[in-house]
N, C-alpha and C positions, 0 to 999 in steps of 0.2 A: 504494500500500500504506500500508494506519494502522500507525504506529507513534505508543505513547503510552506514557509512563511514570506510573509508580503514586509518588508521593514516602510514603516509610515513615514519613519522622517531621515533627514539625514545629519542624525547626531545618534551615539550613542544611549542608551538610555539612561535616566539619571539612578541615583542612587538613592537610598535610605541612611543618614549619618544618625550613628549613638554617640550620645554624650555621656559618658560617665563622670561625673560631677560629687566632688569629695571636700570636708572639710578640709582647710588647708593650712590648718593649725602643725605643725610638725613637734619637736620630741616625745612621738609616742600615740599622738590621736591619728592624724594622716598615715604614719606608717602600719598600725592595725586595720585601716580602714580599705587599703590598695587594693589587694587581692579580692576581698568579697567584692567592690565597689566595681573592678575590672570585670570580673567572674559576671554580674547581672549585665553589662553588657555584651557579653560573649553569648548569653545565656538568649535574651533578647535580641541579636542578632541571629541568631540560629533557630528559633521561631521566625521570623521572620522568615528569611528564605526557606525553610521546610513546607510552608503553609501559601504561601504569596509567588505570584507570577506575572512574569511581564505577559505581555499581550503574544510575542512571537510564541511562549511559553518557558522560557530560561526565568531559573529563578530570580526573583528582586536580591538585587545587590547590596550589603550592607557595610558600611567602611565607618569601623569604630576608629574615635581620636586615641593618637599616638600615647597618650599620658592622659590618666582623672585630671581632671579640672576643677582646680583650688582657687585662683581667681582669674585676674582679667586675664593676663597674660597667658596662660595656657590655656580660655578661651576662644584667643585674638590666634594663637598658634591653631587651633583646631576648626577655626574659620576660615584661616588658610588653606589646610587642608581638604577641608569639604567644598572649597572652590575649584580645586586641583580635580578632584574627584566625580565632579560633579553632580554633585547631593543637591537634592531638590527637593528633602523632608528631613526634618528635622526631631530627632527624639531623644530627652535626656532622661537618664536614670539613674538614682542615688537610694539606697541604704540608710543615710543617714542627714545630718545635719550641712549646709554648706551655705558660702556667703550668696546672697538672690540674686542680689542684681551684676554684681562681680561674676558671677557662673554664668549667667541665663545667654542664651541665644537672639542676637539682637538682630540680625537679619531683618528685614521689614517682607520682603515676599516669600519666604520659606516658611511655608506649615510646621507648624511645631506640638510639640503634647510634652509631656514632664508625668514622668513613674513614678512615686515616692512612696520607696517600700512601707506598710505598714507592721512594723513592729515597735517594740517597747523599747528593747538596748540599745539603739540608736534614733534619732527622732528627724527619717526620713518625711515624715507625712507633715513634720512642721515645714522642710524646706520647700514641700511641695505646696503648701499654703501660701509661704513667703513670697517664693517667684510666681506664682499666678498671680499677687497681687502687684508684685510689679511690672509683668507682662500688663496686667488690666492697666496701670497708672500710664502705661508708655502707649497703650496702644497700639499690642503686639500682639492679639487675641492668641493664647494656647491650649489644647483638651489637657484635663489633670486627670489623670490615672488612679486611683487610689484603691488598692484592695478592699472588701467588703471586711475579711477574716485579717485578727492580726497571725502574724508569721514569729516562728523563731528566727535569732539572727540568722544560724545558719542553715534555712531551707530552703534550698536551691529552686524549690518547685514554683515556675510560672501560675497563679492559679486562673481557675478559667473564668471568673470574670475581668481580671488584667488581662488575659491573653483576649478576650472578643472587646475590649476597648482598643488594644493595642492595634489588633487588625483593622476594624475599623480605621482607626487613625491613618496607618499606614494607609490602607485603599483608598482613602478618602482624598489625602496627600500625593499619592506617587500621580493619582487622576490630576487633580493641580500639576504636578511637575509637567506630566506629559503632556498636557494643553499648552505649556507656555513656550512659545515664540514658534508654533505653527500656525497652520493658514485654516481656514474656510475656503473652497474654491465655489464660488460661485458660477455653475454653468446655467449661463441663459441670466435670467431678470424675474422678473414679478410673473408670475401663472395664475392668471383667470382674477385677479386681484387680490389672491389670498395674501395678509397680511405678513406670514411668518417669510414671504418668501422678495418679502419688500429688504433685504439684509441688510442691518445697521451694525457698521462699521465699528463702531464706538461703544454699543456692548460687546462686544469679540474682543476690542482693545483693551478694554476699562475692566472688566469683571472675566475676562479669561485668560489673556495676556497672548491673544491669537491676533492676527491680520486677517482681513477679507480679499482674497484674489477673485479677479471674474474675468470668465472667458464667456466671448460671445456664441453663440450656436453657433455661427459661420465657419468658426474651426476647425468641427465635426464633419462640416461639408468640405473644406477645405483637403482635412485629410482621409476622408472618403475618397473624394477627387484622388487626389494624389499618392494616397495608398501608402500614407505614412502612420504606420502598425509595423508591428515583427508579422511577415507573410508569413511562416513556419508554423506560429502561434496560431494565427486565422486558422488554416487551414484544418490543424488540429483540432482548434473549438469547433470548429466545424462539422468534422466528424463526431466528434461529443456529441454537439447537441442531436445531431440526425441519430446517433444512437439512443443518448440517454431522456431527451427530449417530448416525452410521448403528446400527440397530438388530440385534443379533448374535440367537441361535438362544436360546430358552427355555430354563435347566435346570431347572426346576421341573414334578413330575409332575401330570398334566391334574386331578388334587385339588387341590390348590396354588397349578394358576397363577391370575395376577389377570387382571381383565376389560381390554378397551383402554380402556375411560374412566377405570378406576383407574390403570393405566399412564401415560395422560395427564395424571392428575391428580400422579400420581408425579412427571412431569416439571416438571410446574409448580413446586413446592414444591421440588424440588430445584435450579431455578433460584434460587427467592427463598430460598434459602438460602445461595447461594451471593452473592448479593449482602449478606443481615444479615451474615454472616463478613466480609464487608472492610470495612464499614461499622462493625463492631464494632471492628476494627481501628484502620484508620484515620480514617475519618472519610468522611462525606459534606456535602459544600457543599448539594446543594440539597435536603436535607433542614430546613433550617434555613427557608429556604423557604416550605413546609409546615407551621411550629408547631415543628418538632423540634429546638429549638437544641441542646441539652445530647445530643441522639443523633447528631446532623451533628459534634461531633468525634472521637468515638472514643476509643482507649487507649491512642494514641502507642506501637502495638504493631509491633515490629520483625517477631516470629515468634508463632505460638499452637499451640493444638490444639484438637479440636473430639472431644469424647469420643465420642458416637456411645452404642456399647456399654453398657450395655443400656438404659438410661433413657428413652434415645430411641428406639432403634430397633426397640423394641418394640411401638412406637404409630405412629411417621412414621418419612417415606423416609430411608434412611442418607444418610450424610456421603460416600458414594463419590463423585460429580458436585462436591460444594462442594472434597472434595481436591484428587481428579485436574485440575479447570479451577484453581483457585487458585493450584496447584503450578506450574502449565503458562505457558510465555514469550508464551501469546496468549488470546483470549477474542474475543467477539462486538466488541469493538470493535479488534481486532489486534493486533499483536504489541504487547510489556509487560514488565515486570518482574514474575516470577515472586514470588509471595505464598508465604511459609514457612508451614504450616500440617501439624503432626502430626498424623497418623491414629494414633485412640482417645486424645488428648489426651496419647499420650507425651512428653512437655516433655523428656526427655533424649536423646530420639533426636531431637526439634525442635532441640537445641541442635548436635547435632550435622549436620544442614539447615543450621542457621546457617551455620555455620563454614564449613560446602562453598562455600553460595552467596559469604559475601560475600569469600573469598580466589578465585573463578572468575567469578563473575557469572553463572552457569549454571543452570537447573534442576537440583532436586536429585531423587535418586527414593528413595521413602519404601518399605521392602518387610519383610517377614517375613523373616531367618534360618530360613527352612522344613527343607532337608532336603540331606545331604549324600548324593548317589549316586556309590560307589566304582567303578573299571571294570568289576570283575566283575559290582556289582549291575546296570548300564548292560547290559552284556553279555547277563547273564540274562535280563531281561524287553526288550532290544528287539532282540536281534542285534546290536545295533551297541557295535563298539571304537573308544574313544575314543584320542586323539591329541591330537598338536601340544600346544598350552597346558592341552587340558582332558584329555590323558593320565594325570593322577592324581589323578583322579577334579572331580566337579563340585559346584557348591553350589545347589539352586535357590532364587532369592529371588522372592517370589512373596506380593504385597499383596492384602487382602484388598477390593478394587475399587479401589482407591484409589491412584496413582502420576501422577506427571506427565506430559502425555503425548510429551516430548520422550525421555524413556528409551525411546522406542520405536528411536531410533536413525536417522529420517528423516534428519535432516539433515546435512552434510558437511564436512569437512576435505578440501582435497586428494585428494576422491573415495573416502575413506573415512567410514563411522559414526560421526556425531558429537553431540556435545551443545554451542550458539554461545550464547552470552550475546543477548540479544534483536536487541538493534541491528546483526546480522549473519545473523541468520537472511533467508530469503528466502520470499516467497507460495509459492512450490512446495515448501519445508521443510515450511511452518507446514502447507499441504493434506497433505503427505504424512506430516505427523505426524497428523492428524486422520483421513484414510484407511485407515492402519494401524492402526484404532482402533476397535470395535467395543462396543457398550455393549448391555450382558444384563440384563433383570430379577434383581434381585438374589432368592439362595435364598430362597424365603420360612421354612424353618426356620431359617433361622440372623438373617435381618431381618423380621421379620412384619409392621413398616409398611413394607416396600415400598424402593424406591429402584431406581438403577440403577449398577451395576459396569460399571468399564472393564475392556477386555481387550485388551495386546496381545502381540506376543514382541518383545523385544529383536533387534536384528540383534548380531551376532557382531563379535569384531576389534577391539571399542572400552576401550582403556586406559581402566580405570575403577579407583577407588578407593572401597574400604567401610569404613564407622567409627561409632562410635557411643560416648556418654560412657556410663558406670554410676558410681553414688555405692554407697560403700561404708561401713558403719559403721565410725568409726575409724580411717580411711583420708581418704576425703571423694572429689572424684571423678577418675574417672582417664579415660583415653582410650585406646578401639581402635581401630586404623592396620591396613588390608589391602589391598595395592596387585595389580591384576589385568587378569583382561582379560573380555569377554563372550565368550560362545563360542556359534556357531549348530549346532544339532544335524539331522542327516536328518528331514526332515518324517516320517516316519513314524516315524522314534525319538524325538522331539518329543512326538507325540500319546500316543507310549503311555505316556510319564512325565507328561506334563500330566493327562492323562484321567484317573490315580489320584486327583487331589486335583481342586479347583475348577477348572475351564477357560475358568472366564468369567474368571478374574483376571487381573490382567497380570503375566507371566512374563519371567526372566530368569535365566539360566544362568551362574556366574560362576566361575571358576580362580583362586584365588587365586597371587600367585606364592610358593612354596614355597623355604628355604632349609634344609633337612636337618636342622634344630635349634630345640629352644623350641617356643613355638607355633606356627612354622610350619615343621615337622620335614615336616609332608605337609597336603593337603587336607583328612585326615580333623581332623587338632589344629587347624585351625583352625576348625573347624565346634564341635569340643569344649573351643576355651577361648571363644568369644564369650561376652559375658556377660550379654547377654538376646534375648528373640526378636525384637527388631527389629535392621532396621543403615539405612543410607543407602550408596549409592551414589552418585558425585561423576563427573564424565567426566575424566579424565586423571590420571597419578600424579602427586598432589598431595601425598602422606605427607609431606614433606620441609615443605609449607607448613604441614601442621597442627601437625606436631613444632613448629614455630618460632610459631606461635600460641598452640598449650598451652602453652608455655616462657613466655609473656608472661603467660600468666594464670593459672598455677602450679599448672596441671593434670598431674601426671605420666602418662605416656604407659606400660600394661603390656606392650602387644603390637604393633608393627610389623614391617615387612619394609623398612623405606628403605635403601636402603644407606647404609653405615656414613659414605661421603665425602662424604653428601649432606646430612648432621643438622645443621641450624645455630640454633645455639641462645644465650643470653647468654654469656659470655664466663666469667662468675663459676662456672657448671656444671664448668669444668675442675679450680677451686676444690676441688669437691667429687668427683674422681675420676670425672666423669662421671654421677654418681649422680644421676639425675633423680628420684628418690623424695626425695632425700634432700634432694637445693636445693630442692624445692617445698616439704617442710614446715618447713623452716628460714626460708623467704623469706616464706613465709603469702603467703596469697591476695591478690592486686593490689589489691582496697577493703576488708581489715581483715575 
């Protein structure tokens, strides 16, 4: 089995730095103190990589300072090093007593948390008191770690609610690292007027520490035209698709449909378009090859969108095939690292893709906010009473060709519906995510050049999580948090809610979980606070990892369901009564 990864950027990836941070008192306090105080970050460093992965799948790197850290000066030395290194999360951890503001990490864009052991013989949990409060005074927001149980001095053991703050932290951070100083590529401009895909420059700058790049659709025709692709590659995919590709039932009436050689031709072009997309991205080597230096790098683009609507699709084949494979953990040459790519060039539902993939490493699935069916409305038109999770009432999310095609549910956990970060999926996954997969000429009234739609149904049972950013005037932007499950419906009460709308598209049924209050008072409020027609879908509840992502990047958060013991967020927030509205706009955006 191929397995290859796609590298997003071109930097290395950054790193995870430990601080081990020690009284710096010497004859006799510091010199007992070395060894255990070294040891807890050897200890946390090695969680760390055991548990945590980068996106290619290599474990997160962690580079502990040269020497504990007693004050500035071996600080200022271990600031050096972590620029050396290039660290781009920051996490100190101490044992014991040490000076706050002398130790602390002062960095103004590196994510930071502070571990302070709790036990009695040493009085780590005061210095983690100390420097929170001088992070809060300076304006350095950082998560405080603090075990629930105290510890003996010497119990080596991580316990496990330090080890699921730690990670969190981590994942939440390495996501900040890796966002900053890539692109957005914008393909194409605004689609049918949707808002998210209007891309503002200056939230990408301000609150992610990204660039916006945009290329015009004329590019695509450019090198269509001129057949600037690896031909090798083409040819390949090509064969893929004709093989792996299976062809679903016509909806277009005998006025309408296209001929087979137009179909084939569709096909074609919708491969080489799905190649100009990643190449637009990130780059192709043997293009350069060829003449095409300045095209063989790309946009140093982490995520993009690909407008489609109407510009394009009104002359050539839609952007469903370049999504749905791009999005997808495999391709003609095998399993990969799933490529972030908005459908209709919605840049704020793209961001919110981001976020899923790089705190899971998981395909993300891109779908409309379509339509909420109550049990009665369920009732009415199919016979069938809903239950279990989707007993008060259901959401269909349901893309307009376009979804990755691991949201089909093939593949497994534990014998249940899953979505695996690539390097654990299996050849029988990846076929049975492809099997489950049927590809429709697209409507010709709604796409009149042509293209092809994917189509599948979601299998049921799979803890999923939906969210999506929206920018508000005067606010700036915020983030929705919907934690749920997929729900599988009777094949014949399936068909008769699919059939009303498009049936080529790929479908998905979702429950949100409902707490009696707020926005999620039931099914239906949550359907009527989302705050545009798209959302993403994420495999497992992840709420708790976004909440702690947005916190780093001073996004506040309108609508979730995490529970309440699960919210971890900087330490300074408590500061502020809990008010995540209020510490985000008091802290301002992570790059100014």
């Amino acid at each position: 089995m191929t397995i290859r990864t796609t590298v997003a950027t071109t930097q290395e990836y950054p790193a995870v730095g430990i601080r081990p941070t020690i009284d710096g008192r010497y004859h006799g306090v510091r010199e007992s103190l070395e060894g255990t105080t070294m040891n807890m970050a050897r200890r946390t460093a090695e969680l760390i990589a055991s548990k945590l992965r980068y996106p290619d799948g290599r474990p997160v790197r962690c580079v502990i300072a040269d020497t504990c850290i007693g004050g500035v000066a071996e600080a200022a030395q271990c600031a050096d090093k972590f620029r050396r290194e290039n660290v781009g999360v920051s996490l100190t951890v101490t044992p014991c007593w040490c000076y706050g503001s002398e130790t602390m990490d002062m960095d103004p864009l590196t994510p930071k948390a502070v571990w302070g052991f709790n036990g009695t013989e040493r009085p780590g949990a005061v210095y983690l008191a100390a420097v929170l409060a001088a992070h809060a005074q300076k304006g350095l927001p950082a998560f405080g770690i603090y075990g629930r149980d105290v510890q003996d001095a010497g119990d080596t053991r991580v316990p496990a609610d330090v080890e699921e703050k730690i990670l969190r932290f981590v994942k939440a951070g390495m996501a900040v690292a890796l966002m900053r100083g890539k692109s957005y590529l914008s393909m194409g401009g605004c689609s049918m007027g949707i808002a998210g895909s209007i891309v503002d420059p200056s939230f990408f700058e301000s609150f992610l520490g990204m660039r916006v790049e945009s290329v015009d659709l004329s590019e695509f025709t450019r090198r269509i035209r001129d057949n600037i692709f690896d031909a090798g590659e083409y040819r390949r995919a090509l064969r893929w698709v004709r093989k792996n590709c299976r062809e679903g039932h016509d909806p277009n009436p005998p006025a309408t449909r296209r001929s087979r050689a137009k179909l084939d031709e569709e096909w074609e072009i919708s491969v080489k378009m799905t190649l100009i997309a990643r190449d637009l991205m990130y780059g192709c080597p043997s293009l350069a090859e060829t003449g095409y230096i300045e095209e063989s790098r790309g946009h140093n683009a982490i995520a993009g969108g690909f407008q489609g609507q109407r510009n394009w699709t009104d002359t050539f084949p839609n952007g469903d095939f370049l999504e749905a494979i791009s999005n997808s953990s495999f391709d003609w040459d095998g399993l990969r690292m799933p490529r972030i790519i908005a459908t209709e060039n919605d840049s704020l539902n793209g961001v919110a893709m981001l976020f899923g993939y790089l705190l899971t490493n998981t395909a993300q699935v891109f779908a409309d906010v379509r339509t909420y069916w109550s049990p009665e409305a369920v009732k009415r038109v199919t016979g069938h009473k809903l239950a279990g999770q989707a007993a008060g009432g259901i959401i269909h999310l349901i893309n307009s060709g376009a979804a990755a095609l691991d949201g089909s549910g093939c593949q497994s956990i534990g014998g249940k519906p899953a979505l695996k970060p690539f390097w654990d999926i299996t050849q029988k996954e990846m076929q049975g995510c492809l099997e489950a997969t049927t590809w429709h000429p697209s409507v010709t009234e709604y796409f009149p050049g042509g293209g092809w739609s994917s189509k599948f149904v979601t299998r049921g049972q799979m803890p999923v999580t939906m969210s999506r950013v929206n920018l508000v005037k005067g606010l700036g932007p915020v983030l929705q948090v919907a934690e749920g499950w997929t729900v599988t419906l009777p094949a014949a009460a399936h068909k008769r809610l699919d059939d009303r709308t498009n049936n080529t598209w790929p479908t998905t049924w979702f429950a949100p979980r409902v707490t009696g209050s707020g926005a999620f008072r039931d099914v239906y409020a949550v359907m009527n606070n989302w705050g545009a027609n798209h959302g993403v879908f994420s495999y497992g509840h992840i709420g708790a990892d976004l909440l702690a992502l947005a916190s780093v990047l001073r996004i506040p958060v309108d609508m979730h369901n995490v529970p309440e013991e699960s919210v971890f967020r900087p330490a300074v927030w408590a500061r502020f009564g809990g008010d995540d509205f209020r510490a985000c706009e008091k802290l301002g955006p992570l790059y100014g």
